[in-house]
Structure formats: C-alpha cells, structure tokens
SETORKOL-526678 format. One line per field, with one value per residue: residue in one letter; z, y, x of N, C-alpha, C, CB in turn. Coordinates in Angstrom, 3 decimals, padded with zeros to 6 digits. Glycine has a CB too. Layout:
N
r: A | ... $
n.zz: Z | ... $
n.yy: Y | ... $
n.xx: X | ... $
ca.zz: Z | ... $
ca.yy: Y | ... $
ca.xx: X | ... $
c.zz: Z | ... $
c.yy: Y | ... $
c.xx: X | ... $
cb.zz: Z | ... $
cb.yy: Y | ... $
cb.xx: X | ... $
//
This chain:
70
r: X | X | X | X | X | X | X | X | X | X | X | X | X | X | X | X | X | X | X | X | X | X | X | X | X | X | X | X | X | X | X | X | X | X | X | X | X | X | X | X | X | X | X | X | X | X | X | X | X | X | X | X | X | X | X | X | X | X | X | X | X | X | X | X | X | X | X | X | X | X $
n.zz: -124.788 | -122.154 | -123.315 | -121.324 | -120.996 | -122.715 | -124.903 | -125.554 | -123.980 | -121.250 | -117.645 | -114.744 | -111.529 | -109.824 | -112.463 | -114.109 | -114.535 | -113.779 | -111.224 | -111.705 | -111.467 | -108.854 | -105.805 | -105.203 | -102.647 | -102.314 | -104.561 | -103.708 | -101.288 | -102.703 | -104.120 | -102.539 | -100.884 | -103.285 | -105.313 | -107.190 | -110.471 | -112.860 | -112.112 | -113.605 | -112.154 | -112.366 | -111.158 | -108.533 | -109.664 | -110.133 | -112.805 | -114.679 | -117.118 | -119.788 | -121.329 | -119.578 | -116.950 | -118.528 | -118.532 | -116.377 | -114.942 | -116.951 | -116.387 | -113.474 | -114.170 | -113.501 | -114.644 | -113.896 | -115.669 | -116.222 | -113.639 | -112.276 | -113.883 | -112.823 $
n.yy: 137.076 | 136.030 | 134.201 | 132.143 | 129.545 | 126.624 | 125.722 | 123.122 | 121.831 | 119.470 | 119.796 | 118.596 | 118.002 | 119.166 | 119.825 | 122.432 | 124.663 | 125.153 | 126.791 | 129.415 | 129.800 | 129.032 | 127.439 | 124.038 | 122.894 | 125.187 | 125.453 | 123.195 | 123.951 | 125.861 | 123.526 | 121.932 | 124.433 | 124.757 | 127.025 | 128.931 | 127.873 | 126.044 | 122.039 | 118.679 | 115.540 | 112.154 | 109.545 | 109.437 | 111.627 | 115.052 | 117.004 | 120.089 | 122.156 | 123.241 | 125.580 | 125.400 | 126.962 | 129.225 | 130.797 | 131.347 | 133.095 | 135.042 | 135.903 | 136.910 | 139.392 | 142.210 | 145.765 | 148.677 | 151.377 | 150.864 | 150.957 | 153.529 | 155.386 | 155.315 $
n.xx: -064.002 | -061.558 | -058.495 | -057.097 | -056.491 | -056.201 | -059.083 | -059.870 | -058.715 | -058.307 | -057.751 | -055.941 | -056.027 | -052.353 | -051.246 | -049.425 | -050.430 | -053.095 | -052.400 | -052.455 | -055.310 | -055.978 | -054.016 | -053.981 | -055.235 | -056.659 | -058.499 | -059.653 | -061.202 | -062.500 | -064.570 | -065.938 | -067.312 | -068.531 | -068.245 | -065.879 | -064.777 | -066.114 | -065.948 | -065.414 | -066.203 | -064.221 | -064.776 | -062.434 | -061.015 | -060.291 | -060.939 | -060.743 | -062.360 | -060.811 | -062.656 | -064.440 | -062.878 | -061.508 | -064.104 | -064.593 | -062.526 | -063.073 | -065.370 | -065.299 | -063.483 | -062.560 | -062.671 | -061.166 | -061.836 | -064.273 | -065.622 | -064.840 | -066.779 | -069.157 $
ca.zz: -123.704 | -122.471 | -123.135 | -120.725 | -121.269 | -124.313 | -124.833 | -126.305 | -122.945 | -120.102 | -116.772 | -114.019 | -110.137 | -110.434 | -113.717 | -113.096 | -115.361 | -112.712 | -110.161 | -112.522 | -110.626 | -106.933 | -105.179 | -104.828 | -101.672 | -102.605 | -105.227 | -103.242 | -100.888 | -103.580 | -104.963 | -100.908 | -101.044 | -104.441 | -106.046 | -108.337 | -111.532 | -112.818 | -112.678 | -113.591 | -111.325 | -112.732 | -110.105 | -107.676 | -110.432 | -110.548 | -113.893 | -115.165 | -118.700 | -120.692 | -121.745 | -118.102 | -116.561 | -119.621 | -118.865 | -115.059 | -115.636 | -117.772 | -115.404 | -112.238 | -114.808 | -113.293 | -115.221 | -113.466 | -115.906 | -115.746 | -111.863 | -112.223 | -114.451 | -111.914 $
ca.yy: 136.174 | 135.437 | 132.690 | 131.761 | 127.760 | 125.978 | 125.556 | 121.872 | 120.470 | 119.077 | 119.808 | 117.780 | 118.668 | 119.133 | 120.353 | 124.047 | 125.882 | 125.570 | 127.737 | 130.443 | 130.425 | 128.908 | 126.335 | 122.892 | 123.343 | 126.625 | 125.003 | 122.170 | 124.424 | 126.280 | 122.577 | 121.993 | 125.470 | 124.963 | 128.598 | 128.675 | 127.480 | 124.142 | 121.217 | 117.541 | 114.318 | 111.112 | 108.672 | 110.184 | 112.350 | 115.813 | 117.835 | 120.982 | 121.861 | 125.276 | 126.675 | 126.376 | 128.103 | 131.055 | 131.663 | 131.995 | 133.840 | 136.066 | 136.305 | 137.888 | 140.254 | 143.721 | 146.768 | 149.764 | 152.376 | 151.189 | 151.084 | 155.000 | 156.177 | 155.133 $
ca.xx: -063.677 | -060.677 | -058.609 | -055.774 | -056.351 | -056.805 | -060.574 | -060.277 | -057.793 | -058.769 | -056.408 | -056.550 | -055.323 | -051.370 | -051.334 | -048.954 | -051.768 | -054.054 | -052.028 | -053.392 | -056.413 | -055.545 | -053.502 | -054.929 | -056.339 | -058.078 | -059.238 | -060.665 | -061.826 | -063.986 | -065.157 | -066.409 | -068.414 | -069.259 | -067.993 | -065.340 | -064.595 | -066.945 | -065.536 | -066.220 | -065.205 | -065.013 | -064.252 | -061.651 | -060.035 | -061.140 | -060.992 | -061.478 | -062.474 | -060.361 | -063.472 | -065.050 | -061.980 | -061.980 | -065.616 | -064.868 | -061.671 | -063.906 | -066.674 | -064.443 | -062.760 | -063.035 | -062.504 | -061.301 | -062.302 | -065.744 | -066.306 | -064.792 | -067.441 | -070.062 $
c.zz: -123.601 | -122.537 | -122.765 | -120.908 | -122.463 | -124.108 | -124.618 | -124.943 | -121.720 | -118.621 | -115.600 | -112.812 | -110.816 | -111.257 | -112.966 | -113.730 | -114.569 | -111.741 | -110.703 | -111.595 | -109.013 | -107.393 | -105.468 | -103.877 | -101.439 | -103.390 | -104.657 | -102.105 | -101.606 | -104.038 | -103.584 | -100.629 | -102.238 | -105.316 | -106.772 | -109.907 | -111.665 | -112.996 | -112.898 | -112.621 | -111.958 | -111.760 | -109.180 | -108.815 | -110.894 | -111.887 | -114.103 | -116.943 | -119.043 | -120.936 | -120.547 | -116.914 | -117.469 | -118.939 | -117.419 | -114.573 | -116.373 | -116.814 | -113.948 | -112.666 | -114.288 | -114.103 | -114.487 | -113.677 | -115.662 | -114.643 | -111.868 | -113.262 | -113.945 | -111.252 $
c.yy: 136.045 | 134.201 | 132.652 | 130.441 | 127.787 | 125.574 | 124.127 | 120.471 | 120.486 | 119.335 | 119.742 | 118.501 | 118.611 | 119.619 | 122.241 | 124.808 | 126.096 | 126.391 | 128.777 | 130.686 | 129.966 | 127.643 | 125.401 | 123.075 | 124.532 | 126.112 | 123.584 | 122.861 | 124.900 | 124.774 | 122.151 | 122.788 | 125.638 | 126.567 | 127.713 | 128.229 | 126.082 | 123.180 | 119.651 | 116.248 | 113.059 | 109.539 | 109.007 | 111.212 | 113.731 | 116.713 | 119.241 | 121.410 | 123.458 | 125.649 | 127.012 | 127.274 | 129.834 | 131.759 | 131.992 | 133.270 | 134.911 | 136.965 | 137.190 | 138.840 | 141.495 | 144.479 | 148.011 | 151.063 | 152.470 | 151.454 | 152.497 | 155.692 | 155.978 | 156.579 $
c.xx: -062.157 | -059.880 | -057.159 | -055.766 | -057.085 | -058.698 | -060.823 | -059.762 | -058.420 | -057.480 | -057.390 | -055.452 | -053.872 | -050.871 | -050.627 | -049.863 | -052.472 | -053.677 | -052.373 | -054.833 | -056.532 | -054.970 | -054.523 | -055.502 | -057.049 | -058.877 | -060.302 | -061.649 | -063.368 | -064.906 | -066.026 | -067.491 | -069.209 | -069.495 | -066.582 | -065.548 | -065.400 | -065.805 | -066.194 | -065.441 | -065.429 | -064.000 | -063.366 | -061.041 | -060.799 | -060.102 | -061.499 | -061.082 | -061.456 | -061.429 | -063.978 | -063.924 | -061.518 | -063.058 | -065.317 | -063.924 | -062.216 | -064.694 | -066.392 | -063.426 | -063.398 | -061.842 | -062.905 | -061.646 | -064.127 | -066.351 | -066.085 | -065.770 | -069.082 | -070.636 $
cb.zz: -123.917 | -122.257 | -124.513 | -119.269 | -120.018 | -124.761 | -126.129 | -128.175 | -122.531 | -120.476 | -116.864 | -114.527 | -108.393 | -110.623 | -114.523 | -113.241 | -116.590 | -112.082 | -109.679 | -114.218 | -111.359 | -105.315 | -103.731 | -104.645 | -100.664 | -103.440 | -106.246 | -102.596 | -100.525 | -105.361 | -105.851 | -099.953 | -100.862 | -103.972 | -104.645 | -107.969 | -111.730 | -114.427 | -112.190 | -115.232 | -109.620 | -114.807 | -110.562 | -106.777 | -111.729 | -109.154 | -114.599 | -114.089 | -119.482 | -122.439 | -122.792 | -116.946 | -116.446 | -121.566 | -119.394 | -114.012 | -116.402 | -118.791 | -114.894 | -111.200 | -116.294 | -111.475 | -116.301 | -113.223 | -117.210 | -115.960 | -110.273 | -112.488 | -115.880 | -110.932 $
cb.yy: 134.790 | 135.883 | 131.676 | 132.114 | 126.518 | 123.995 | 126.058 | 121.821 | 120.723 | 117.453 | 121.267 | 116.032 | 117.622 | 118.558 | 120.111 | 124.916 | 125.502 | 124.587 | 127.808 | 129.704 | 130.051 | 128.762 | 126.498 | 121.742 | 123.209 | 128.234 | 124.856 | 120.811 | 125.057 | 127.258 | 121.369 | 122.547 | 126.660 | 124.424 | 130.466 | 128.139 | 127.500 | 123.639 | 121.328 | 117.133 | 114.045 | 111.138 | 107.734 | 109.229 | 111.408 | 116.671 | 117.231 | 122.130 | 121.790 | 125.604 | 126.422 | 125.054 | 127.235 | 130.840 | 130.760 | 130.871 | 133.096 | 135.319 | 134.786 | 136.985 | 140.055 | 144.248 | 146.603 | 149.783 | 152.576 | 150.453 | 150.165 | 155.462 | 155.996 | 154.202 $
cb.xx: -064.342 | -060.401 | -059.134 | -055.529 | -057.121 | -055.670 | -061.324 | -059.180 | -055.948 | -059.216 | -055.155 | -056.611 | -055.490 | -051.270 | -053.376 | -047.149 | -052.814 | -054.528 | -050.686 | -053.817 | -057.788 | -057.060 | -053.184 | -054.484 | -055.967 | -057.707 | -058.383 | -059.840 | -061.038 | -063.451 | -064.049 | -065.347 | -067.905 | -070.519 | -067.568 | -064.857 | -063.222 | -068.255 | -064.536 | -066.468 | -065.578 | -065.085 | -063.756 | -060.525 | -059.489 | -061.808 | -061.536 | -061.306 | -064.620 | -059.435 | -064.508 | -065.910 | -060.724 | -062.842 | -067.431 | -064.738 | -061.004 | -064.954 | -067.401 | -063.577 | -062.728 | -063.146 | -063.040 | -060.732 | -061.734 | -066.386 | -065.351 | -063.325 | -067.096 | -069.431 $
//
C-alpha cells in the first residue's frame, strides 16, 4: 500500500496535504457524487482519515507495465 499520509492523523478541509488528491471544491464535489476518498463529518467539519486516503491513493494506482502486457 501506499502511504502518502500518516495512517494514525486525521486532516481536515484546508489542511495543504490534501491538495495531494484535489482542491477543496473537487473534493466537495466528489463528497456531493459520493466517489472519492471516504470521509467522516462530524457536525459541519469534514475529515478525512490517512489510512482512508492511502487505500484510495492505492486503489487508482495504475501501472503502465501491466496494462502493456495485456
């Protein structure tokens, strides 16, 4: 897996780690359509966890040697 965020921290909108995977409003976009990365809300304040950004980060990892041995 990989791990671009700490597993154990929590990062909340704002946070510059998160431009790693979109803007704020991409990211609210995806939270709207419900794709992206999980996150949790707890009263207006949305969160996302390091391990659930690794695993999604993980999960849209393409590997170009493998698609060429298709």
């Amino acid at each position: 897996m990989i791990n671009l965020f700490k597993p154990e921290q929590a990062y909340v909108l704002g946070d510059p780690e998160l431009d790693v995977i979109g803007s704020r409003e991409k990211l609210a976009q995806w939270r709207f359509r419900k794709v992206g990365p999980a996150w949790v809300k707890i009263g207006r304040k949305v969160t996302y966890l390091g391990v659930d950004l690794n695993t999604y980060i993980s999960a849209n990892r393409t590997d170009p040697n493998k698609e060429a041995a298709k």
